[in-house]
C-alpha positions in Angstrom: 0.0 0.0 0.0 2.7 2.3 0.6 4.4 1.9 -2.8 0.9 3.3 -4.5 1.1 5.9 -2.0 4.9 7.3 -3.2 3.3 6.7 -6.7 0.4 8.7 -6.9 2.2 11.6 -4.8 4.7 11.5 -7.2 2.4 11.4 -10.0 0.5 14.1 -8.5 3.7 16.3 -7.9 4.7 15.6 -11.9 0.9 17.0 -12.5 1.2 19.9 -10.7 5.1 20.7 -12.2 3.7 20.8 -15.5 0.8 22.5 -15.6 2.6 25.3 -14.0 5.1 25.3 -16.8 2.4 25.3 -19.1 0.9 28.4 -17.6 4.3 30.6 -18.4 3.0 32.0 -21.6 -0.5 33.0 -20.8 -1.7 36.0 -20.1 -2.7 37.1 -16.5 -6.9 36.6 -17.7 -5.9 33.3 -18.9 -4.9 32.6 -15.7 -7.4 33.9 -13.9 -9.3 31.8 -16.2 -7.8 28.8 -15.1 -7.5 29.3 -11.6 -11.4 30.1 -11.5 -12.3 27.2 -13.3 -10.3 25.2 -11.0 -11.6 26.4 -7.9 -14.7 26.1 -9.4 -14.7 22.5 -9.9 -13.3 21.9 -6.3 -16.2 23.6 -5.2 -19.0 22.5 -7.4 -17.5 19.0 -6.2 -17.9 19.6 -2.6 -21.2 21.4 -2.9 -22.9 18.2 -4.5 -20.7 15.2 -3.4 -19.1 14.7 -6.6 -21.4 14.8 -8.7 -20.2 14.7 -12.5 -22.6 17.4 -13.6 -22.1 19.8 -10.1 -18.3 19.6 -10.9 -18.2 20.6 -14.6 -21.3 23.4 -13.7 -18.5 24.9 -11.1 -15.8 24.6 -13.0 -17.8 26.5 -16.0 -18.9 29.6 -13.6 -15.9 29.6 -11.9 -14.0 30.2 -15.5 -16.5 32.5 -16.5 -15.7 34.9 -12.6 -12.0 34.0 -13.3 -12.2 35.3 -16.5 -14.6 38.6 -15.2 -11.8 39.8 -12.6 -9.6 42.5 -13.1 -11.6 43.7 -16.4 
């Protein structure tokens, strides 16, 4: 058990590396974007159990307020 453990934190950490590198080129509404949309799905997530549909309708208005900020 503790071998899948290392595995999927080290997956996770590999995730995490290279989405940020992906971000280096986008402009700061993109990112806001992006970081809405992510909190969004987190949310929507938690607000209906993890529910398919509650998790992509956060993710969608969270892009949408990501991409509203700083206009």
């Amino acid at each position: 058990m503790k071998t899948i453990q290392k595995v999927a934190i080290t997956s996770i950490a590999v995730f995490a590396f290279s989405a940020l590198t992906g971000c280096s080129n986008m402009s700061q509404r993109d990112k806001n974007t992006a970081v809405g949309a992510g909190i969004g799905a987190v949310g929507g997530a938690v607000l209906t159990g993890g529910s398919g549909i509650g998790t992509a309708g956060g993710a969608a208005v969270g892009g949408v307020i990501g991409n509203q900020i700083g206009r």
